[in-house]
The first five atom37 places (N, CA, C, CB, O) and aatype in JSON, in Angstrom:
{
  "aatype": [20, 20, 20, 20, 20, 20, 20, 20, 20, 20, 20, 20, 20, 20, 20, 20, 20, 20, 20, 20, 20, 20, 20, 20, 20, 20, 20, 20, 20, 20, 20, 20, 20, 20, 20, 20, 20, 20, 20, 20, 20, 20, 20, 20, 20, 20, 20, 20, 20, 20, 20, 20, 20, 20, 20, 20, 20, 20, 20, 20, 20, 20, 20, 20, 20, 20, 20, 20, 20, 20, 20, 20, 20, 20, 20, 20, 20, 20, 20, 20, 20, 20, 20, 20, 20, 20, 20, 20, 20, 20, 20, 20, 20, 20, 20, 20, 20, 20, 20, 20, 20, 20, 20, 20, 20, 20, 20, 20, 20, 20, 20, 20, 20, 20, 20, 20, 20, 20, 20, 20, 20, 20, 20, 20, 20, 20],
  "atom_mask": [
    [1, 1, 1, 1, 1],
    [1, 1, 1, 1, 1],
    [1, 1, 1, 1, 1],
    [1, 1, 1, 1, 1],
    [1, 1, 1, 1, 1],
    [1, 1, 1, 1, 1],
    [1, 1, 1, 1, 1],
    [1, 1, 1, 1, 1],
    [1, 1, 1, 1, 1],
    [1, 1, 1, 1, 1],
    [1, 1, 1, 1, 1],
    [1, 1, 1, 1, 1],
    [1, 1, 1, 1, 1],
    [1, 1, 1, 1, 1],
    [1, 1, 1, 1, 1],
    [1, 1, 1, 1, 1],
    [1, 1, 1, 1, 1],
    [1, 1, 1, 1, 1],
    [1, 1, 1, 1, 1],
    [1, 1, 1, 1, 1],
    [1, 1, 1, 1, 1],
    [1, 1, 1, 1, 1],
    [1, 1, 1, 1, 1],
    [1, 1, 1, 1, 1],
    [1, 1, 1, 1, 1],
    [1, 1, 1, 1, 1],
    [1, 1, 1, 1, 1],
    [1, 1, 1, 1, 1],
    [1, 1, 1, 1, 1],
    [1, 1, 1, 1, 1],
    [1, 1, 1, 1, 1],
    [1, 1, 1, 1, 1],
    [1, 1, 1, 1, 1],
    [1, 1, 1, 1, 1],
    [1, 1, 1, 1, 1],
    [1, 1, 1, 1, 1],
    [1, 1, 1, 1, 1],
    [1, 1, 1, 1, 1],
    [1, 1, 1, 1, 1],
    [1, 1, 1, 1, 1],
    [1, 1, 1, 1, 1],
    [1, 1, 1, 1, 1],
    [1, 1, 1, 1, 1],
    [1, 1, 1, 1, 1],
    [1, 1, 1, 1, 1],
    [1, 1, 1, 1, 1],
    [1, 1, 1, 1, 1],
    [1, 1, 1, 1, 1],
    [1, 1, 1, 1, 1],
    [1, 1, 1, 1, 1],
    [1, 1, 1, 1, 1],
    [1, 1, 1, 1, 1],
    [1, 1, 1, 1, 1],
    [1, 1, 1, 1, 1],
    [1, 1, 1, 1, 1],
    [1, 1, 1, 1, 1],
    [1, 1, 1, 1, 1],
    [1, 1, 1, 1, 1],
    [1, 1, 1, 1, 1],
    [1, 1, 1, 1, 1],
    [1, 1, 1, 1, 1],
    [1, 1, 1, 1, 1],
    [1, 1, 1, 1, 1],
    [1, 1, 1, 1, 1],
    [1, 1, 1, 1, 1],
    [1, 1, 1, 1, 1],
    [1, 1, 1, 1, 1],
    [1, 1, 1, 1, 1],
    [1, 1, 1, 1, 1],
    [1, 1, 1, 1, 1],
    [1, 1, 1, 1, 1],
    [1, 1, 1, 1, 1],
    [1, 1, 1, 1, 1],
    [1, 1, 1, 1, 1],
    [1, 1, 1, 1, 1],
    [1, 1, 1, 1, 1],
    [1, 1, 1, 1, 1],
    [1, 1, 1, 1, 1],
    [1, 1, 1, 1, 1],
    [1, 1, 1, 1, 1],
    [1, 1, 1, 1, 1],
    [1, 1, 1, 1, 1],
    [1, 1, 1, 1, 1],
    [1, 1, 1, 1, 1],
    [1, 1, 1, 1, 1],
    [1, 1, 1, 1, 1],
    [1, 1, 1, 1, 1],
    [1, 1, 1, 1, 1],
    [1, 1, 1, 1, 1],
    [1, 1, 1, 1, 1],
    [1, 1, 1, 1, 1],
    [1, 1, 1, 1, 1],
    [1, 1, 1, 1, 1],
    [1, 1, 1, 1, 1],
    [1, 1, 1, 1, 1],
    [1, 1, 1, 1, 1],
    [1, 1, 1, 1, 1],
    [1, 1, 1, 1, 1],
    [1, 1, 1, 1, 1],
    [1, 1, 1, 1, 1],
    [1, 1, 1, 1, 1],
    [1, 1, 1, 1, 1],
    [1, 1, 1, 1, 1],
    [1, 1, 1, 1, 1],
    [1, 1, 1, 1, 1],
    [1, 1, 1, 1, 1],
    [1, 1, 1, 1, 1],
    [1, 1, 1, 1, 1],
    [1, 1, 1, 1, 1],
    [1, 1, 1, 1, 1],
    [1, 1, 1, 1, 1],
    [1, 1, 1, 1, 1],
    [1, 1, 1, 1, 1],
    [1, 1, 1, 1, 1],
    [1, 1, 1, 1, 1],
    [1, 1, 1, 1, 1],
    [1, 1, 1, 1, 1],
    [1, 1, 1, 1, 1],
    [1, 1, 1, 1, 1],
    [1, 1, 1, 1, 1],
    [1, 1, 1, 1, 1],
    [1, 1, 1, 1, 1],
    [1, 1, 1, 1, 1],
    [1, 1, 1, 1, 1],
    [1, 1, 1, 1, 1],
    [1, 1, 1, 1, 1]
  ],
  "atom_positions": [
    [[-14.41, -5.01, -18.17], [-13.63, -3.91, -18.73], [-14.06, -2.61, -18.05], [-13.8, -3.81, -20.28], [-15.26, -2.39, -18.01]],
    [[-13.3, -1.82, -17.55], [-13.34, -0.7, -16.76], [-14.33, 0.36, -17.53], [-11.84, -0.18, -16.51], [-13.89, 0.49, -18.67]],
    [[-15.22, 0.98, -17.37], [-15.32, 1.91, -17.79], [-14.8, 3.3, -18.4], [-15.66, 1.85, -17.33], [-14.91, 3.64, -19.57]],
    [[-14.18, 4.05, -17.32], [-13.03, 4.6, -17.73], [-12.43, 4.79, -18.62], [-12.46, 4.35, -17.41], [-11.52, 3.97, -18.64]],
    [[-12.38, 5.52, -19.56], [-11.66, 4.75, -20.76], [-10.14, 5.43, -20.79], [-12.57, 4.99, -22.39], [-9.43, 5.32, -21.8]],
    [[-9.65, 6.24, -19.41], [-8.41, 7.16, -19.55], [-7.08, 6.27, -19.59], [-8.34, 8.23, -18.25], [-5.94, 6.47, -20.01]],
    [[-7.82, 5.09, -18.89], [-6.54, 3.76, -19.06], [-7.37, 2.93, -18.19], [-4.61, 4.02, -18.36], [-8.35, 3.18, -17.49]],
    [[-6.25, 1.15, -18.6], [-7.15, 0.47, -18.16], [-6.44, 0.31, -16.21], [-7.31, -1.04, -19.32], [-5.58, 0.87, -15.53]],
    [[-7.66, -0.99, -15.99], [-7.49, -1.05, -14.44], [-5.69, -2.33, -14.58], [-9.54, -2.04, -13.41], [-5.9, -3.48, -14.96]],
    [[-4.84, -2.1, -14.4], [-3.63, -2.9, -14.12], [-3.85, -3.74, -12.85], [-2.38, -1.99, -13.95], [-3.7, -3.02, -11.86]],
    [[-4.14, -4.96, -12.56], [-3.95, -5.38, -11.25], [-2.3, -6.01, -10.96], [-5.14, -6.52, -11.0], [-1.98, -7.19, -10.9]],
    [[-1.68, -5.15, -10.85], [-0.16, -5.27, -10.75], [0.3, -3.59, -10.31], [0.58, -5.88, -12.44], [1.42, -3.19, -10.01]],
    [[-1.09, -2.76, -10.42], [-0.48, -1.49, -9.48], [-0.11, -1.55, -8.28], [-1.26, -0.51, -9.29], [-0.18, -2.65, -7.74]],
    [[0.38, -0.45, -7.54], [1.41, -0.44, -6.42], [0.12, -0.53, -5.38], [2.62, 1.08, -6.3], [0.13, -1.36, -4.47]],
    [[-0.89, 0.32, -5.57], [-2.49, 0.15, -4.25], [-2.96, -1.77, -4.77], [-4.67, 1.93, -4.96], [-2.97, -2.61, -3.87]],
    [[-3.13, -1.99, -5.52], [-3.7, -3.74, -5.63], [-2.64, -4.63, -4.93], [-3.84, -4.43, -7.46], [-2.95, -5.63, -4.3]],
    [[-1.23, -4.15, -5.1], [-0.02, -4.93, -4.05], [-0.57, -4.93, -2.82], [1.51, -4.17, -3.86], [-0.83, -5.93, -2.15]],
    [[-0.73, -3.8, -2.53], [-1.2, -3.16, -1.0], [-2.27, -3.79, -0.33], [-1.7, -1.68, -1.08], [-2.28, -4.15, 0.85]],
    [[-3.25, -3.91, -1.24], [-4.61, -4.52, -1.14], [-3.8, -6.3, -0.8], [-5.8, -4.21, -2.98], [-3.91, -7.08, 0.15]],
    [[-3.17, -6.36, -1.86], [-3.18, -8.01, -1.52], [-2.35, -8.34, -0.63], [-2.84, -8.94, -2.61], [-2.31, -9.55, -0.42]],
    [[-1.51, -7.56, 0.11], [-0.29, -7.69, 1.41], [0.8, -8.21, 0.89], [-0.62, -8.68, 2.71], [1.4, -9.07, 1.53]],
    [[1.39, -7.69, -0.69], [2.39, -8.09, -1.07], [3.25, -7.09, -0.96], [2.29, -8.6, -2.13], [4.4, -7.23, -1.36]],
    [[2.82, -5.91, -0.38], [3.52, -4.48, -0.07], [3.21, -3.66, 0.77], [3.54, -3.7, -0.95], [2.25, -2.91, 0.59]],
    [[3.86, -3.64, 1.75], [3.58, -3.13, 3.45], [3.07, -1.31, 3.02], [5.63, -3.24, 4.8], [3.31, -0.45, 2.17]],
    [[2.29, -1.52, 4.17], [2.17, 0.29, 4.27], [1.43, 0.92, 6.05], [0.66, 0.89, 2.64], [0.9, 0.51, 7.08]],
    [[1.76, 1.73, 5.58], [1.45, 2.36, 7.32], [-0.15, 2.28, 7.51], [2.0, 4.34, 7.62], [-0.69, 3.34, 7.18]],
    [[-0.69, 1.68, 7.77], [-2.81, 1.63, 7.92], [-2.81, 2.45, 8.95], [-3.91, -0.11, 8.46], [-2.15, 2.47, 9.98]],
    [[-4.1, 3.48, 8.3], [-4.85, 4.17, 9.35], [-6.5, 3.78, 9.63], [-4.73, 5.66, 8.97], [-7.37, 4.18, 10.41]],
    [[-6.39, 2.63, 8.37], [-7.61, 2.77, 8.82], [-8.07, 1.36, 7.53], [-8.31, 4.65, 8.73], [-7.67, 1.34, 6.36]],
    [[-9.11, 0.18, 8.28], [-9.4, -0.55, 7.26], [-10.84, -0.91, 7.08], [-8.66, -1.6, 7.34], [-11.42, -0.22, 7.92]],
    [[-11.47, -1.42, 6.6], [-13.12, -1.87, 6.51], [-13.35, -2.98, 5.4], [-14.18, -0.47, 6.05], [-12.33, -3.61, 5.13]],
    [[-13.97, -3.18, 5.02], [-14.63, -3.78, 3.71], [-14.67, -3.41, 2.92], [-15.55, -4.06, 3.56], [-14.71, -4.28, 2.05]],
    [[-14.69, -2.24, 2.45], [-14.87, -1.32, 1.2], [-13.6, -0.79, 0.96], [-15.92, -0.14, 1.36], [-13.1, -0.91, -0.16]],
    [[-12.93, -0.15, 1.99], [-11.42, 0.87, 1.75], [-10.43, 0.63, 2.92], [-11.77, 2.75, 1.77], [-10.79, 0.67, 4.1]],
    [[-9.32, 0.41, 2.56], [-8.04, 1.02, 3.24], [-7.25, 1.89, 3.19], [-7.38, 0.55, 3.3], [-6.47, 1.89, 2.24]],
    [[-7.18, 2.79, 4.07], [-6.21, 3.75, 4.56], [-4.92, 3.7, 5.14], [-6.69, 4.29, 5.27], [-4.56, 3.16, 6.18]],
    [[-3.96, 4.7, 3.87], [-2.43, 4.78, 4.82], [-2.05, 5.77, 4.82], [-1.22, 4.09, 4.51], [-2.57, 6.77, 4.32]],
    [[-0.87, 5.64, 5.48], [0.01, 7.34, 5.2], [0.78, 6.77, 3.43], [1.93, 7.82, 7.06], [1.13, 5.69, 2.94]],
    [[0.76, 8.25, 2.94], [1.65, 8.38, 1.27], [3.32, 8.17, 1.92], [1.41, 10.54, 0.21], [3.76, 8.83, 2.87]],
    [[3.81, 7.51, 1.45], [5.18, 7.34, 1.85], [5.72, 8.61, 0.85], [5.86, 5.63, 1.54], [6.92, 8.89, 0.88]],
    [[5.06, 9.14, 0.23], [5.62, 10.8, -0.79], [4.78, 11.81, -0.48], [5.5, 10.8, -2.68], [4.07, 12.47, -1.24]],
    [[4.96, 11.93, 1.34], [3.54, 12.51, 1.67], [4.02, 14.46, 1.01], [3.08, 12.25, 4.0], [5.15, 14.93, 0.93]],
    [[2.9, 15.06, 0.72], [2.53, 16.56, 0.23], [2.65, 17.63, 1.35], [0.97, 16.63, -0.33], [3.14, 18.76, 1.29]],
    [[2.01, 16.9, 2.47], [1.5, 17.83, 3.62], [2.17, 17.13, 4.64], [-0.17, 17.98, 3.88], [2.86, 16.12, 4.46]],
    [[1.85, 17.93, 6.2], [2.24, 17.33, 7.49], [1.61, 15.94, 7.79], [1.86, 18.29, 8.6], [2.22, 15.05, 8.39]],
    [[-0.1, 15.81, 7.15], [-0.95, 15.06, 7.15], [-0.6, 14.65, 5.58], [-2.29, 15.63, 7.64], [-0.28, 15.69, 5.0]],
    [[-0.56, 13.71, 4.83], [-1.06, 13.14, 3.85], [-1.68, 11.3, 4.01], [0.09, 13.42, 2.88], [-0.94, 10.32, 4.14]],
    [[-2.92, 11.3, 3.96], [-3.48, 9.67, 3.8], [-4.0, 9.77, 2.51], [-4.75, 9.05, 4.93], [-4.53, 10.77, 2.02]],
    [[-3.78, 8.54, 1.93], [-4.5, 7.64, 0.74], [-5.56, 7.08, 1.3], [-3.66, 6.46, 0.09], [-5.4, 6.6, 2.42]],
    [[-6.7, 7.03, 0.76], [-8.15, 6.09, 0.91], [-8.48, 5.7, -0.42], [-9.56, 6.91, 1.57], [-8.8, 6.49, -1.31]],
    [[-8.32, 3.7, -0.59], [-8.33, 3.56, -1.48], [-9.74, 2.4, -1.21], [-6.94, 3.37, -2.01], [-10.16, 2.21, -0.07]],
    [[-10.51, 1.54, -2.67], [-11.13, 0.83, -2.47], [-10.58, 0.02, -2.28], [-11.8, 0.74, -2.99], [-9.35, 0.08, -2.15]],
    [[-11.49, -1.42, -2.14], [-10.79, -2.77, -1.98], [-11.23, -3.03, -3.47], [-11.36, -3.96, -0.62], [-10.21, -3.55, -3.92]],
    [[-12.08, -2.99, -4.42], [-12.1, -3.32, -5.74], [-11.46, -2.49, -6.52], [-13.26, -3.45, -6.18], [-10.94, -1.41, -6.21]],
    [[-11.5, -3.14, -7.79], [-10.69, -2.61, -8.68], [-11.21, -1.84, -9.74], [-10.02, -3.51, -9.14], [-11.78, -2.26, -10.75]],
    [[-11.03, -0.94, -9.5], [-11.64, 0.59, -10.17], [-10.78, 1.23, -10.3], [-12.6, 1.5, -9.5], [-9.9, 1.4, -9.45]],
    [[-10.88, 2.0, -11.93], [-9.41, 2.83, -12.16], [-9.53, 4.44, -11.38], [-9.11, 3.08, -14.15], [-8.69, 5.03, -10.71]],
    [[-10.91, 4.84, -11.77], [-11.04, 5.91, -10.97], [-12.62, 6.07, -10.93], [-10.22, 7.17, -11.52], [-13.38, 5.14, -11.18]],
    [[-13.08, 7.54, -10.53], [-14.65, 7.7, -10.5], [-15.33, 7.07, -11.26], [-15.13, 8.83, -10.71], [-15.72, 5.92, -11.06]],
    [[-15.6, 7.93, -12.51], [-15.9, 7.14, -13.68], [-16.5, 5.7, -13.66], [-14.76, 7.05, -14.32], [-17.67, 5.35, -13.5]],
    [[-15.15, 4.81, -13.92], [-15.11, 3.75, -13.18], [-16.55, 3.47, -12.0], [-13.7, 3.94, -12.51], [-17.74, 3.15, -12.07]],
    [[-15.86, 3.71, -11.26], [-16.55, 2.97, -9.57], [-17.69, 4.02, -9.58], [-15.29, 3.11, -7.7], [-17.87, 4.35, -8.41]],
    [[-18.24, 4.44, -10.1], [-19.47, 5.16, -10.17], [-20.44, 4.33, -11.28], [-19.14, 6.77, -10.62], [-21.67, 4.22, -11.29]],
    [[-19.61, 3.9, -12.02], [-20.82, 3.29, -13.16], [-20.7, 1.47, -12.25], [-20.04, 3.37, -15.63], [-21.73, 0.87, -11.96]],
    [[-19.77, 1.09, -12.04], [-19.42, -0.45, -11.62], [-19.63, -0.49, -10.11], [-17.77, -0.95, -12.0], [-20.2, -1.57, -9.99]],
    [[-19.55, -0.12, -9.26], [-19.52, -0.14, -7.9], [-21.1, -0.7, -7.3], [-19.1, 1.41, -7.44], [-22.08, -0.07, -7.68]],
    [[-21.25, -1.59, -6.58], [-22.77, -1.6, -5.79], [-22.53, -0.56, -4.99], [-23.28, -2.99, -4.85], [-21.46, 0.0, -4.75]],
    [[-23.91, -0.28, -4.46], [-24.38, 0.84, -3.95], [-23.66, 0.64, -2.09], [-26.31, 0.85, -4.24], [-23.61, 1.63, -1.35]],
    [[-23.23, -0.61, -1.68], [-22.51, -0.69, -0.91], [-21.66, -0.44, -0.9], [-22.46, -1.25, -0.62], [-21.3, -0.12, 0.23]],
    [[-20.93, -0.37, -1.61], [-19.25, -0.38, -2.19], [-19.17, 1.46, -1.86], [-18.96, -1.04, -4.51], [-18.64, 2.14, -0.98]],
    [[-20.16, 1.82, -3.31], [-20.07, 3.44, -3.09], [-20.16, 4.13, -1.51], [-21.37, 4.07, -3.94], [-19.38, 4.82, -0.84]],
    [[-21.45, 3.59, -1.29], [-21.67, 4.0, 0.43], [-20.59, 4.04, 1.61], [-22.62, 2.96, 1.03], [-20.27, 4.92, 2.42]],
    [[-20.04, 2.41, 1.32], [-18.9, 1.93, 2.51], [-17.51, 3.32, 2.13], [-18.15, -0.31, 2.09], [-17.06, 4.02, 3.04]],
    [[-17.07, 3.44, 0.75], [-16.14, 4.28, 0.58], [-15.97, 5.48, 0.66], [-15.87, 4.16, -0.13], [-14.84, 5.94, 0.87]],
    [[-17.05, 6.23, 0.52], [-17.86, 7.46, 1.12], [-17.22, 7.75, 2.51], [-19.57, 7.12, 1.31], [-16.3, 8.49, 2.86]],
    [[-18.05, 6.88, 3.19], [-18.38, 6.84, 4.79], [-16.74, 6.52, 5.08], [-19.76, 5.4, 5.43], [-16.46, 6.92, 6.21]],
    [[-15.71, 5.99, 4.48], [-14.91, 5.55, 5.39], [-13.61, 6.71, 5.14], [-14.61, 3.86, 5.16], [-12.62, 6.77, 5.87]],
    [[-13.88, 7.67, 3.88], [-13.16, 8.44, 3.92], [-13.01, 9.63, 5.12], [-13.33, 8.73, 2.86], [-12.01, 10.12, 5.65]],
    [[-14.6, 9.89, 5.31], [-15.25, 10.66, 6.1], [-14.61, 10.2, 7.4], [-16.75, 10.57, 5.96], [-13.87, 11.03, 7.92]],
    [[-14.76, 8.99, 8.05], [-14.43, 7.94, 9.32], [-12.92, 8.48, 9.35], [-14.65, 5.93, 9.0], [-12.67, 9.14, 10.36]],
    [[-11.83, 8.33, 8.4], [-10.82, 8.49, 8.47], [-10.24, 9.71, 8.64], [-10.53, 7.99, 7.76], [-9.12, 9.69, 9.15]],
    [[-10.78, 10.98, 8.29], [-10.56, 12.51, 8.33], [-10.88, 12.68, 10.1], [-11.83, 13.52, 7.08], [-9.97, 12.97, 10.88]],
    [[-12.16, 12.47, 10.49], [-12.41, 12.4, 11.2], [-11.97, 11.65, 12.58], [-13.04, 12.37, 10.74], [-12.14, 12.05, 13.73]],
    [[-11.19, 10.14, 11.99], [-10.14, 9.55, 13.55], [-9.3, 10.12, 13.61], [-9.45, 8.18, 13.76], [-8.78, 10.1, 14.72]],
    [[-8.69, 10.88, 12.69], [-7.07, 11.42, 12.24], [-7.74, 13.25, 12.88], [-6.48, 11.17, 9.7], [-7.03, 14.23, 12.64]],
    [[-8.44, 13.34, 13.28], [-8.35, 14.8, 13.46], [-8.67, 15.88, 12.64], [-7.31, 15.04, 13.68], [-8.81, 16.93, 13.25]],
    [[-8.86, 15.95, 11.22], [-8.61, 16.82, 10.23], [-10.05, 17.33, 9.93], [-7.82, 16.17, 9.03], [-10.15, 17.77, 8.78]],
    [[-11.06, 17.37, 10.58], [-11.97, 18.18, 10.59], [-11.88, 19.41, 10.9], [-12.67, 17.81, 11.11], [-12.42, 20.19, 10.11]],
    [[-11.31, 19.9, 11.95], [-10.84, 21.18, 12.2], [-9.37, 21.19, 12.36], [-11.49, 21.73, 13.36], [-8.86, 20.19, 12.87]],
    [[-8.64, 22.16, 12.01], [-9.14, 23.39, 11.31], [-9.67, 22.81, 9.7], [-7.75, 24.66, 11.23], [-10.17, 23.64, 8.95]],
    [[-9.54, 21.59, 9.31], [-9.63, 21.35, 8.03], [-8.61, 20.65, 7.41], [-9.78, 22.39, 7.46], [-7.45, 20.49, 7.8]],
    [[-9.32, 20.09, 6.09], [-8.53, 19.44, 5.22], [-8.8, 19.7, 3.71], [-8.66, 18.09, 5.52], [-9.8, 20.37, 3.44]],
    [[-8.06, 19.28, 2.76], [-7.99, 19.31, 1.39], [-8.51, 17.83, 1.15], [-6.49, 19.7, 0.78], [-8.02, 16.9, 1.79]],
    [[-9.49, 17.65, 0.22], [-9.35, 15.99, -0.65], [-9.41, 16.29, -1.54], [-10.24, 14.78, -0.64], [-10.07, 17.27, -1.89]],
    [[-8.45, 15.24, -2.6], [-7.99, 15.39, -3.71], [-8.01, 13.88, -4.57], [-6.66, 16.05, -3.47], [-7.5, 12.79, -4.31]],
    [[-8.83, 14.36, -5.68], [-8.43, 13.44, -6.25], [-8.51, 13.24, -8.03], [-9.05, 12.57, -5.52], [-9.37, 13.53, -8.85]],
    [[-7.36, 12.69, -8.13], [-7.17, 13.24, -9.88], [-7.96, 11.79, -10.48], [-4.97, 13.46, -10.65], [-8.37, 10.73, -9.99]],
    [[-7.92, 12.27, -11.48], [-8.74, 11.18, -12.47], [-8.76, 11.16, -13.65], [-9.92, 11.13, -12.39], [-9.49, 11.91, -14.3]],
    [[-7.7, 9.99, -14.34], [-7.43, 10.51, -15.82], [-5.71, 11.18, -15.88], [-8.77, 11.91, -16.22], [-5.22, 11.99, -15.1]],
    [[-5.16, 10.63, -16.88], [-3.69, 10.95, -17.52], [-3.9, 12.19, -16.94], [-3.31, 10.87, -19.3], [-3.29, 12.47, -15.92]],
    [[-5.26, 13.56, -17.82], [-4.95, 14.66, -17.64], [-4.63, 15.53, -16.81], [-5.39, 14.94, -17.94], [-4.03, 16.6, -16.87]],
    [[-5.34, 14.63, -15.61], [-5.58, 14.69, -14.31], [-4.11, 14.8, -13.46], [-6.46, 13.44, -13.96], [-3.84, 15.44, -12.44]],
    [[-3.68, 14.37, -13.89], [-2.56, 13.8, -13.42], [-2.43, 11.96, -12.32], [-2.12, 15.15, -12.59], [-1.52, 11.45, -11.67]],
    [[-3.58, 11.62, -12.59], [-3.72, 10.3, -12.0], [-2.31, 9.63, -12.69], [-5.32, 9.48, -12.44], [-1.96, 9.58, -13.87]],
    [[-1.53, 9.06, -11.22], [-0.39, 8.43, -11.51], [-0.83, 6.62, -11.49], [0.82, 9.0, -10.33], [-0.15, 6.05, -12.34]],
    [[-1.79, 5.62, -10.73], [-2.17, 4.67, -10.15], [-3.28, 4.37, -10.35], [-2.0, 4.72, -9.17], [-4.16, 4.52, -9.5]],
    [[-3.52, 3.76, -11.8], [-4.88, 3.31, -12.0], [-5.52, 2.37, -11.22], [-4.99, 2.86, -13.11], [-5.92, 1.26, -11.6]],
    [[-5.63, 2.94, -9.92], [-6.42, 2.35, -9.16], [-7.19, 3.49, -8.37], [-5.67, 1.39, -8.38], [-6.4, 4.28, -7.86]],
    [[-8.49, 3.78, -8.14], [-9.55, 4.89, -8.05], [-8.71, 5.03, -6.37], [-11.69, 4.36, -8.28], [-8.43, 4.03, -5.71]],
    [[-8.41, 6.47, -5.93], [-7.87, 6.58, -4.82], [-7.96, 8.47, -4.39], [-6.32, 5.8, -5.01], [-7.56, 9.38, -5.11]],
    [[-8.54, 8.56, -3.15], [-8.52, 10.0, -2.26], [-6.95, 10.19, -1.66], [-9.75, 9.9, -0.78], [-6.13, 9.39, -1.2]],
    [[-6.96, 11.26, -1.83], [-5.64, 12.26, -1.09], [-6.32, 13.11, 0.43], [-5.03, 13.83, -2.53], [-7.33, 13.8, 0.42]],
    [[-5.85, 12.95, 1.1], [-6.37, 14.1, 2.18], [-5.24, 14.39, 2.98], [-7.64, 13.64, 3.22], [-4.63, 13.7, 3.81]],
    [[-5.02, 15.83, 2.47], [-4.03, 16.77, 3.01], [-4.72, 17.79, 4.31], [-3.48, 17.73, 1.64], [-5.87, 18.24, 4.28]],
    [[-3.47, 18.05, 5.7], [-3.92, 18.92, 6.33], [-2.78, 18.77, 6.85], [-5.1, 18.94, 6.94], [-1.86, 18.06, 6.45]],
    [[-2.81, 19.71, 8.13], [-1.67, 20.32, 8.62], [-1.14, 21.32, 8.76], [-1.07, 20.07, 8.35], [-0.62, 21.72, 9.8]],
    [[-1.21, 22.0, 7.48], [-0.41, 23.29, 7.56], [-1.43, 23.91, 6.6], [1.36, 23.29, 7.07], [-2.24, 23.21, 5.99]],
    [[-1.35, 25.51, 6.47], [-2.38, 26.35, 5.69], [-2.11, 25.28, 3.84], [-1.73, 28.64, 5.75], [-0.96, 24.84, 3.72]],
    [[-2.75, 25.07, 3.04], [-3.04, 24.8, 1.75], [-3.14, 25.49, 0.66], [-3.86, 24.38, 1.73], [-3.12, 24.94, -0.44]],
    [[-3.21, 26.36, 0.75], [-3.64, 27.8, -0.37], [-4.18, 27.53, -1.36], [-2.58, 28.65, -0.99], [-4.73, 26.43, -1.4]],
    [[-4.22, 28.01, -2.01], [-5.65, 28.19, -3.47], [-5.24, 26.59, -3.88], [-5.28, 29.85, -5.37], [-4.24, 25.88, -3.78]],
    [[-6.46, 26.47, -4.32], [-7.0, 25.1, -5.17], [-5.55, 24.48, -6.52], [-8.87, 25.81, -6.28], [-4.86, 23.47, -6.62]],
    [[-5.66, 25.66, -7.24], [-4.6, 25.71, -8.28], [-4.17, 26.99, -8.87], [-4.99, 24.95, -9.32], [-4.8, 27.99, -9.23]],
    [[-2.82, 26.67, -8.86], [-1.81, 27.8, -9.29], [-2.33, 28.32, -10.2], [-0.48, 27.48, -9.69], [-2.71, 27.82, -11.26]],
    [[-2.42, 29.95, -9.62], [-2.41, 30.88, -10.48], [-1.65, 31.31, -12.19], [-2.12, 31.55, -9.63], [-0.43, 31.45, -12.29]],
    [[-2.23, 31.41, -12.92], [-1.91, 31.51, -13.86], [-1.33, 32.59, -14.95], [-2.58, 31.1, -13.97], [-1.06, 32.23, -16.1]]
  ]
}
C-alpha cells in the first residue's frame, strides 16, 4: 500500500501503460530506474516527463518505498536527461506536483522539465 495517502497507486495509469509498451511515446531517454519522453500536452518549446519504472504515486511515496538505488538511478537520470537534451543553459524549470492539491493529474510519481523560452515567476501572482 502506497504511502501517500493523497490517492492510491492505479496500475492502469496512462505512465504504467507506457512503462508496460501498451502505449507508445516519444523516448528521450531510458535506464533501469526511469524513462523519458516528450508530454504529448507539452507547456513549453521543451517539455519531457521523467518517470520511474516502479510504482510510486508520488514523493512521499518513493521516498519512504524506493531502495536507495531506485532513488539514486532516478535522481541521476533526470539530471542525464536535462543535460542530453541541452537544458542546462540557459536553463530549465522542474516541476513536480504531488497530491490532488497539487494538482497531480497521474498517480504515478513523475518530473516535468520545461525550457525553451523565458518561464517567469514560479506562481501567479496573486
Amino acid at each position: 500500500m502506497p504511502v501517500d495517502a493523497t490517492q492510491p497507486y492505479d496500475p492502469d495509469n496512462i505512465f504504467a501503460k507506457i512503462l508496460r509498451g501498451e502505449i507508445p511515446c516519444d523516448r528521450v531517454y531510458e535506464d533501469d530506474y526511469a524513462l523519458a519522453f516528450h508530454d504529448i500536452a507539452k507547456q513549453a518549446p521543451t517539455h519531457i516527463l521523467v518517470i520511474p519504472r516502479g510504482a510510486y504515486v508520488g514523493w512521499d511515496d518513493f521516498s519512504a518505498r524506493a531502495s536507495e538505488a531506485e532513488i539514486a538511478g532516478f535522481v541521476r537520470a533526470v539530471g542525464t536527461v536535462a543535460r542530453n537534451a541541452g537544458l542546462v543553459a540557459p536553463g530549465y524549470r522542474l516541476l513536480a506536483n504531488s497530491g490532488i492539491d497539487a494538482g497531480q493529474e497521474v498517480p504515478h510519481l513523475h518530473v516535468h522539465l520545461f525550457a525553451g523560452k523565458s518561464l517567469g515567476p514560479m506562481l501567479a501572482s496573486r
